[in-house]
C-alpha positions in Angstrom: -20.4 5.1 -18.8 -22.0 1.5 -19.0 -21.2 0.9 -22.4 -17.3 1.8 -21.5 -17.6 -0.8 -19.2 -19.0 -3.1 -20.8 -16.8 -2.5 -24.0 -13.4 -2.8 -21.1 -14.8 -6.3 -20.0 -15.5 -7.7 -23.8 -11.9 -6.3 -24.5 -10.0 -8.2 -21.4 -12.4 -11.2 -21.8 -10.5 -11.3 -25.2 -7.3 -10.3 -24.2 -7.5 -13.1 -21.5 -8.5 -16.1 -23.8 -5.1 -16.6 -24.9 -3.8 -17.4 -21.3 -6.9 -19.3 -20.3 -6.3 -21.5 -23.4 -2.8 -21.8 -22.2 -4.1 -22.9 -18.9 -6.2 -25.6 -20.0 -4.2 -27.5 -22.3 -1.4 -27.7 -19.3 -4.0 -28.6 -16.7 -5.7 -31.2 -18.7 -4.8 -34.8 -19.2 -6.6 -34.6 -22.1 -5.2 -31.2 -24.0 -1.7 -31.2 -22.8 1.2 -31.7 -25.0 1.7 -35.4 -23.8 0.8 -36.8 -27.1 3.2 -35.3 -28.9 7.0 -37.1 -29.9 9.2 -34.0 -30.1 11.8 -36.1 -32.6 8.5 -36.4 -35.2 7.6 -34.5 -38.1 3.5 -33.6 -38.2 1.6 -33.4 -40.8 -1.7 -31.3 -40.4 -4.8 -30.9 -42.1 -8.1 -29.3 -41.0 -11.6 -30.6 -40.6 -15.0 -28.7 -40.3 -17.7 -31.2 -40.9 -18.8 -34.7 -40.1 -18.2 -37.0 -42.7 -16.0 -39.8 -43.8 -12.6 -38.7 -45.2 -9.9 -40.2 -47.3 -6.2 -38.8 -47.7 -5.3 -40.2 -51.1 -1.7 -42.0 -51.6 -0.9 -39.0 -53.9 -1.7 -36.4 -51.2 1.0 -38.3 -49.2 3.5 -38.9 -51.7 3.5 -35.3 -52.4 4.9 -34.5 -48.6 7.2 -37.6 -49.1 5.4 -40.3 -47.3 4.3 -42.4 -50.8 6.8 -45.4 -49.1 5.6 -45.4 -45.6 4.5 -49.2 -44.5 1.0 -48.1 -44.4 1.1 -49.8 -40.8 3.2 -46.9 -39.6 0.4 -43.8 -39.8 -1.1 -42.8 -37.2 -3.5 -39.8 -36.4 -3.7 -37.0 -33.8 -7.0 -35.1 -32.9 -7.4 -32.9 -29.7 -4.6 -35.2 -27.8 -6.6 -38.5 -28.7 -5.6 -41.1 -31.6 -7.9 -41.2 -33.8 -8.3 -44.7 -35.3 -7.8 -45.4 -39.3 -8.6 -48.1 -42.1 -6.0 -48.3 -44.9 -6.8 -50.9 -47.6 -3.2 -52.9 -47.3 -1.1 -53.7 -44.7 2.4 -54.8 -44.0 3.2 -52.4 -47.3 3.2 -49.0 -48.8 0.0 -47.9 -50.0 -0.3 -48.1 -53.8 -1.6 -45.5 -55.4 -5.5 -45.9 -55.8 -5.5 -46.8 -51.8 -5.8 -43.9 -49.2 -6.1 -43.4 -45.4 -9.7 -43.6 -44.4 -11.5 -42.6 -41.3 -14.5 -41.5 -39.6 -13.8 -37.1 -39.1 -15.4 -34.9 -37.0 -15.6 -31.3 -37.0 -14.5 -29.1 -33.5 -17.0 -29.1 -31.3 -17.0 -28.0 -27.7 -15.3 -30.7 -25.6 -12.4 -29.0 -25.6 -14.1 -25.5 -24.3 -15.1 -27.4 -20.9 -11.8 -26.6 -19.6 -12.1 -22.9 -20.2 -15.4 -22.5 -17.7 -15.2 -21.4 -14.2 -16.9 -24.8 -13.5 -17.3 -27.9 -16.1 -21.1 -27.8 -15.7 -21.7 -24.6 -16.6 -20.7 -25.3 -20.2 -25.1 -25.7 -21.2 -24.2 -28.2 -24.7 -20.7 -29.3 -26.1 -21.6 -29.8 -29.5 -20.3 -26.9 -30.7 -17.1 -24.5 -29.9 -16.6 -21.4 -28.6 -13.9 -20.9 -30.4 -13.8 -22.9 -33.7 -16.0 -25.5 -35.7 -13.3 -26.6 -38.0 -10.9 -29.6 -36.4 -6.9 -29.9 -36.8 -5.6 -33.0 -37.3 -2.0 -34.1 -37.4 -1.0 -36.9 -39.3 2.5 -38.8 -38.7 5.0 -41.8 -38.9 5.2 -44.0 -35.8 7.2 -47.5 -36.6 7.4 -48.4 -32.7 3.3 -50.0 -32.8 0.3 -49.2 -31.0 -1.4 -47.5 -34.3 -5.2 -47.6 -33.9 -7.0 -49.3 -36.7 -10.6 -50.4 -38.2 -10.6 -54.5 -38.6 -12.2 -55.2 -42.2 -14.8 -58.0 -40.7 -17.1 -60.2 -43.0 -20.6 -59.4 -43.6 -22.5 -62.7 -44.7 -26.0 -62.3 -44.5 -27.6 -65.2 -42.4 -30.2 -66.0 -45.4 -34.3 -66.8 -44.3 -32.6 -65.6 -40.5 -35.3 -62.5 -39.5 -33.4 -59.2 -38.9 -33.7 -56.6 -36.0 -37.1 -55.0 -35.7 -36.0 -51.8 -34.2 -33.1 -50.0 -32.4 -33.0 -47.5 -29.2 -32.6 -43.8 -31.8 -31.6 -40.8 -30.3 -32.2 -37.5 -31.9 -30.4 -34.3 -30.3 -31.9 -30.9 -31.4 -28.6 -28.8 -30.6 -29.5 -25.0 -31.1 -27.0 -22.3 -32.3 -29.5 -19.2 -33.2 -27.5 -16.9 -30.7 -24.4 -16.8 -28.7 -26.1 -16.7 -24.6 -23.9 -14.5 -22.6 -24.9 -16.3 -19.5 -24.6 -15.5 -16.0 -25.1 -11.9 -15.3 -26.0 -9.0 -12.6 -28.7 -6.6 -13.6 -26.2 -3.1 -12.6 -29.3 -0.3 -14.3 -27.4 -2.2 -17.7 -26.4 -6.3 -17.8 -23.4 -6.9 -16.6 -21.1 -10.2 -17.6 -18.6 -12.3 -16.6 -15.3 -11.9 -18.3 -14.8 -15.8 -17.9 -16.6 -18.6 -19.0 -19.4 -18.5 -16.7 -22.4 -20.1 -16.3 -25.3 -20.4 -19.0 -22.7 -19.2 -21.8 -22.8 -21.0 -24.9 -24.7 -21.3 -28.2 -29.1 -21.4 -27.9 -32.0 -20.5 -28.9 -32.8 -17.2 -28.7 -34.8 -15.5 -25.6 -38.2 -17.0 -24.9 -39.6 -14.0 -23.4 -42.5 -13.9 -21.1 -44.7 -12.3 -18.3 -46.9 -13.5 -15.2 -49.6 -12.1 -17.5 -48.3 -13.7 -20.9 -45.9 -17.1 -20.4 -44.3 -17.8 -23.5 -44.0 -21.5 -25.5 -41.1 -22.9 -27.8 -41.8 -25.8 -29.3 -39.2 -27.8 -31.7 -41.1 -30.2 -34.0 -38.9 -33.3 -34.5 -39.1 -35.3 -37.6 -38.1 -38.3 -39.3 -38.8 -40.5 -36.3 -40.1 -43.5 -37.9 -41.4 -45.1 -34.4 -41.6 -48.7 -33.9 -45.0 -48.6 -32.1 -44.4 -52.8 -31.0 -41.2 -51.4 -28.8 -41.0 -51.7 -25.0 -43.9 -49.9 -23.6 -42.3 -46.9 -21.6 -38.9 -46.7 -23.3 -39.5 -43.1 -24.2 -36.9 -40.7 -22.4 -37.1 -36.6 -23.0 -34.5 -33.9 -21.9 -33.8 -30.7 -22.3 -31.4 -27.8 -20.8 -32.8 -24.1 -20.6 -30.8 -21.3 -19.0 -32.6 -18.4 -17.5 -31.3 -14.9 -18.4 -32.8 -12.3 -16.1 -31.7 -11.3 -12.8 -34.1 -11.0 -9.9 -37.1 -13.3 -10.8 -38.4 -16.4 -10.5 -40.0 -18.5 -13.3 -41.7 -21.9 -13.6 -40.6 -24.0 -16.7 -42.5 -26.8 -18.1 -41.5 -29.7 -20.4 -44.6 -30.7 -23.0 -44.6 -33.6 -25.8 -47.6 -32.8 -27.8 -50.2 -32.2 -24.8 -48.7 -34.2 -22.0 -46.7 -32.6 -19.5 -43.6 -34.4 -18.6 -42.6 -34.1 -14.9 -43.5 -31.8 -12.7 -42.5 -27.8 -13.6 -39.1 -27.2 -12.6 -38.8 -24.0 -10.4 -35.8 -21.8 -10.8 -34.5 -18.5 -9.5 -32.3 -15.6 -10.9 -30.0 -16.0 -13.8 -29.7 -20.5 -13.4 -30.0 -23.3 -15.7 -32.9 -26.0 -15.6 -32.1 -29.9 -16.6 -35.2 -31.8 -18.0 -34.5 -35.9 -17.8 -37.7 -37.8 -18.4 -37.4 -41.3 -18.7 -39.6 -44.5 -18.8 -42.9 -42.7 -20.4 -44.7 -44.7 -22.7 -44.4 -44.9 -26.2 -47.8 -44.2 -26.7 -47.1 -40.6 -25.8 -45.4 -40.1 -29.0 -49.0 -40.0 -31.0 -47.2 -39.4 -34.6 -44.4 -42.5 -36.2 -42.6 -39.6 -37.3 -43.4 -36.3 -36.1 -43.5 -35.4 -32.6 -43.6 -31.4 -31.4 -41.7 -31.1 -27.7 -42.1 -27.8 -25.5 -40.8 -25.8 -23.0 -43.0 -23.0 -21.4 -41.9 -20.3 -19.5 -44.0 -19.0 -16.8 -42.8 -16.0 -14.8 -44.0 -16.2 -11.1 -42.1 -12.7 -10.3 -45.0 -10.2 -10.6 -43.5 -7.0 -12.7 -40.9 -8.8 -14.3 -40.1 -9.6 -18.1 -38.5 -13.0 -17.7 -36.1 -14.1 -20.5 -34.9 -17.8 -21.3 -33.0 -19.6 -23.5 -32.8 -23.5 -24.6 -29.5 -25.2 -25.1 -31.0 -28.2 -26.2 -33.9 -30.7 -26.7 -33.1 -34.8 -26.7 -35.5 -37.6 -27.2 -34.9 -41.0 -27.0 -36.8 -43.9 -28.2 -37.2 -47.5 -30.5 -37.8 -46.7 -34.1 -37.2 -49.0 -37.4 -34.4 -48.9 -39.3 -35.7 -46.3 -41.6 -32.7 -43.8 -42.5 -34.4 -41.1 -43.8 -32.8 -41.2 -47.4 -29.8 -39.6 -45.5 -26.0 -40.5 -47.1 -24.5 -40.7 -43.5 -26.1 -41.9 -40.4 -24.9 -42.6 -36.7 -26.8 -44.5 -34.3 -26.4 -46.8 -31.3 -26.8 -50.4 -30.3 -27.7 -52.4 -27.4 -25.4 -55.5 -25.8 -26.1 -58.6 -28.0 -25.2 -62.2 -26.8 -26.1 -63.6 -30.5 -25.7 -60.8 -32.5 -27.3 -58.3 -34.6 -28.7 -58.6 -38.5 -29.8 -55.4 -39.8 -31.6 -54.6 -43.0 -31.6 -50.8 -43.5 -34.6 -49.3 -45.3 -34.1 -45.7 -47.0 -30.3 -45.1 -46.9 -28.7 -43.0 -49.8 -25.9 -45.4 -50.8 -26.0 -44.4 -54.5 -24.3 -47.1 -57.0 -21.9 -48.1 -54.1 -21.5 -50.4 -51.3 -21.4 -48.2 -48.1 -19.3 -49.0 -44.7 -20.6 -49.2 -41.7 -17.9 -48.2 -39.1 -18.7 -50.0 -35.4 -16.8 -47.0 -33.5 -17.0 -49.1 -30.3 -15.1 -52.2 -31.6 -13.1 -51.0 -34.3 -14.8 -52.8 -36.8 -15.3 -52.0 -40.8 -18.1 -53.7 -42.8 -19.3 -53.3 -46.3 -23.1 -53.3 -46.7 -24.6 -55.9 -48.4 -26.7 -53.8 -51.2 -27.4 -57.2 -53.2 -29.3 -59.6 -51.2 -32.5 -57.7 -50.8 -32.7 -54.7 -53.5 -32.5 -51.3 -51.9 -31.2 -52.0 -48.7 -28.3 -52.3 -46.9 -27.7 -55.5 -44.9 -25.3 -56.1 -41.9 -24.8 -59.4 -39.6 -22.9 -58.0 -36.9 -21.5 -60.4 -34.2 -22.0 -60.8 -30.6 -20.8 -57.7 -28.9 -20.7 -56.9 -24.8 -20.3 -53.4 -25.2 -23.9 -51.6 -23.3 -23.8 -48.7 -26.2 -22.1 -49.7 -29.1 -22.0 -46.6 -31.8 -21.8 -47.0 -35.3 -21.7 -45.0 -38.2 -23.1 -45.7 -42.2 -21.6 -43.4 -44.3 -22.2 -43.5 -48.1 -19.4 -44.1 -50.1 -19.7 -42.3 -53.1 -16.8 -39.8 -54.0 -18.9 -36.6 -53.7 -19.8 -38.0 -50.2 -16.3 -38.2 -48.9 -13.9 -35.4 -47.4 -10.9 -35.6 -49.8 -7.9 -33.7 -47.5 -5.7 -32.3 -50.6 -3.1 -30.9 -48.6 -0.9 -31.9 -45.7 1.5 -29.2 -44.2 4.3 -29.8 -42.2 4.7 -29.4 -38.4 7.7 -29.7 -36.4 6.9 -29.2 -32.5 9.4 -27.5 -30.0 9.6 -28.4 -26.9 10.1 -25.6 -24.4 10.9 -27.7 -21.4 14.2 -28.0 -22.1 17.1 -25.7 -21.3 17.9 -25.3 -24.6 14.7 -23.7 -25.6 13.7 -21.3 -22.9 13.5 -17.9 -22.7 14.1 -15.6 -19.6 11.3 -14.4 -18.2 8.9 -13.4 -14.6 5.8 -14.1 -14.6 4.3 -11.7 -12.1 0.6 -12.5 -10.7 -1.4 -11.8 -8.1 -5.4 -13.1 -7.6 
């Protein structure tokens, strides 16, 4: 009889996602149709990864925009404009140019709207729903089209560059699919809606009074800056707690040192680590440092289960890139500027771009001056958290979008275009 149950709310919970979809894209300023000119044509393509991505000039002559003044695209993701870099303007692109930007794969911003409550959503970096992004792609003559700035890069000669910037590494985990909230009935029972706790995590951490229970994610590649401000070392972490009727004790370890105090929690609830201001010295590896989170059932009888959503650490490293062939980061405000000389970035035989998100900004690295690395002078910025991403430039490194297909939206608020129908509800 429980699985029937159980097997009628999976069903509905399905049957239901359709409407709640519907609902948050109308009650969202973000999701709703608002973005959309209903006299355009659309061009969509899809995205599942984070990487740079070029639509070639022969992609678009092939849906008939090879003579659109390049100034005239402009790009649609999630409701937002997406900002571009073409290599002309004032002109039609010729045919080795192409439309460049910085893409993004779904993640789960967008599935905020579908919980009971925004906080119960434990990480957004990934969906729900999809991973894989749809962009739309169309002509807009009238202005207002977001674009990258191409802005010199001259290195500032015998000047001595940055020793170290404020790195953040997220650990984001995606082993299992947490069913959050739920009411121990003989079986589990679960919310039909998006409830609390339910996302992507580890899997359970199980544990007794008897026999608590450690996970521990080793993060690497740190390459700490050991000179940095003395306690600019900030930890966090989010762990949901899966069984009903018990109480646990969770604790937040980097290599032996406890951070905080244990966080007490009851029932099925989440726990919020945010440790700030510890001292670098804590981190006694440059580029290895294990972080753990123990459970520790006080409920005597009980098997406790929990779950991690995600571990975050934040502190000043070098600018070591790990050999990687795309790298985001973040910078501080800077009155006079910033002049970075990358170590260990996989830029190949080519020049890559560093894209200042922040301030719309383009630069090609400098790959000359000082063999094997890249150099930047960046200029003065206000911004608090400016975020930047290097991205190598190789072909092989970049999304090529081959296709573009054509959308026409209708627009059912006008009397033309609706139906008749009742909607019937009751709560």
């Amino acid at each position: 009889m429980m699985n029937k149950i159980l097997q009628t709310v999976t069903m509905i919970k399905k049957l239901l996602l359709p409407v709640l979809l519907f609902c948050a894209f109308s009650a969202s300023a973000q999701l709703n149709n608002s973005w959309i000119d209903y006299s355009k044509t659309y061009y969509k393509f899809k995205i599942g990864s984070d990487n740079l991505c070029r639509i070639p000039q022969s992609v678009l002559n092939a849906s008939g925009l090879g003579t659109t003044n390049a100034d005239h695209f402009q790009l649609w993701k999630n409701g937002q404009q997406i900002r571009l870099f073409t290599p002309v303007s004032g002109t039609a692109l010729g045919l080795s140019d192409f439309i460049e930007f910085s893409g993004e794969m779904n993640d789960g911003k967008p599935d905020k709207e579908l919980y009971l409550q925004p906080q119960f959503q434990l990480a957004d970096r990934y969906s729900l729903e999809t991973d894989t992004a749809v962009y739309f792609l169309t002509v807009n003559p009238a202005g207002g089209n977001l674009r990258y700035i191409t802005s010199a890069n001259p290195l500032p000669g015998a000047a001595v560059p940055d020793a170290f910037f404020m790195r953040t590494i997220d650990v984001f985990y995606r082993t299992q699919l947490n069913r959050g909230f739920g009411k121990d009935l003989g079986e589990y029972v679960y919310s039909s809606a998006y409830d609390n706790g339910e996302g992507y995590t580890t899997g359970d951490i199980v544990a007794t009074t008897a026999a608590p229970l450690t996970y521990t994610e080793n993060i690497s590649g740190l390459n700490v800056y050991t000179a940095g401000p003395p306690n600019s070392l900030s930890v966090r972490a989010k762990t949901f707690a899966n069984t009903d009727n018990s109480s646990r004790n969770t604790t937040l370890k980097i290599f032996s040192t406890v951070l905080g105090l244990p966080i007490q929690s009851q029932n099925t609830s989440e726990t919020v680590f945010n440790v700030s201001n510890q001292p670098i010295s804590l981190l006694q590896n440059t580029s290895t440092a294990p972080i753990s989170i123990t459970n520790t059932p006080i409920t005597p009888g009980i098997t406790d289960r929990i779950v991690v959503a995600s571990i975050s650490i934040t502190y000043p490293a070098v600018f070591n890139f790990n050999n990687q062939k795309s790298f985001s980061f973040d910078l501080a405000a800077s009155a006079t500027g910033n002049y970075l000389l990358i170590d260990n970035f996989n830029f190949g035989t080519a020049a890559p771009v560093l894209y200042d998100i922040s301030n719309g900004r383009r630069y090609i690295g400098d790959i000359v001056s000082v063999p094997g690395k890249v150099g930047f002078m960046l200029p003065p910025s206000a911004i608090a958290q400016r975020k930047l991403i290097l991205s190598n430039t190789e072909p092989a490194n970049i999304i090529s979008i081959s296709a573009l297909t054509t959308k026409t939206f209708i627009n059912y608020n006008t009397a033309a275009t609706r139906g008749d129908y009742i909607i019937i509800s009751n709560p």
